[in-house]
C-alpha positions as CSV (number, residue, x, y, z in Angstrom):
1,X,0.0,0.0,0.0
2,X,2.9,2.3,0.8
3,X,4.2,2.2,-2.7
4,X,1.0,3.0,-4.1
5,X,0.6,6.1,-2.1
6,X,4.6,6.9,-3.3
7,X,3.6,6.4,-7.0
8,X,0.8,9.0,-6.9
9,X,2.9,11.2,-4.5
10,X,5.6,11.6,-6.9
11,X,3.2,11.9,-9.9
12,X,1.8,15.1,-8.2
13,X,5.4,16.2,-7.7
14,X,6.2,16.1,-11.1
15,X,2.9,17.2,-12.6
16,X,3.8,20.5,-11.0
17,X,4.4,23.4,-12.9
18,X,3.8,26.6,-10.6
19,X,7.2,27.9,-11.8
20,X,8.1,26.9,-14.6
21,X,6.8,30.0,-17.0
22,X,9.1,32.4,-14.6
23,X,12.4,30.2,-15.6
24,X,11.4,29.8,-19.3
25,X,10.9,33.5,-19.3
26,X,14.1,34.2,-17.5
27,X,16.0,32.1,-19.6
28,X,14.4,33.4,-22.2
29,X,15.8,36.8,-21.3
30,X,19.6,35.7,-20.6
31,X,19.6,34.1,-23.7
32,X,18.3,37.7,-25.5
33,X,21.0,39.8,-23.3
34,X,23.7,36.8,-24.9
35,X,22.9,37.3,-28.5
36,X,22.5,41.3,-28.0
37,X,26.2,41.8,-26.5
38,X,27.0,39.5,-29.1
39,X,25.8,40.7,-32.2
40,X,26.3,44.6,-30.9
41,X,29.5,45.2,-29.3
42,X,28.2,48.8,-28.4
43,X,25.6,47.7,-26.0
44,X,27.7,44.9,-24.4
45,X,30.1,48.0,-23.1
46,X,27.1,50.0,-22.2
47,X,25.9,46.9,-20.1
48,X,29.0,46.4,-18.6
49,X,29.5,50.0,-17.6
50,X,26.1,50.1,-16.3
51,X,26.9,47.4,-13.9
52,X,30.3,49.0,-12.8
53,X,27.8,51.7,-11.8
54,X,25.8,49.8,-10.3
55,X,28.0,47.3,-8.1
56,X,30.2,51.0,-7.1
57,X,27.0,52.8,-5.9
58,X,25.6,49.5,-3.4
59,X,28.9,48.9,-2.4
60,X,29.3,52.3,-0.8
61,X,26.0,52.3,0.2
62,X,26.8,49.3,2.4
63,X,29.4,51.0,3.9
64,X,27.5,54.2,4.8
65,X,25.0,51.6,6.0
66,X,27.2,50.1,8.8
């Protein structure tokens, strides 16, 4: 009996799809940022710059913060 309740318990597990449309979309989107610094050299730099920006401004923050 106990392997019949396992079966339909792990049926249920993998008949589960809550999240799977937020990982497709998210891979979805790295693989969009990929081609985009790929194919434009440009906005690859801008990205990366805007990041530098980014990671500079939290990282003083934190140490204001503490």
């Amino acid at each position: 009996m106990n392997r019949i309740k396992q079966y339909f318990a792990s049926i249920h597990i993998w008949s589960n799809a809550k999240g799977q449309d937020l990982i497709e979309y998210a891979l979805m989107a790295g693989f969009v940022a990929v081609a985009a610094g790929a194919i434009m050299p440009d906005v690859s730099t801008n990205i990366s710059q805007i990041f530098s920006k980014v990671a500079s401004s939290m990282g003083s923050a934190s140490s204001q913060g503490s």
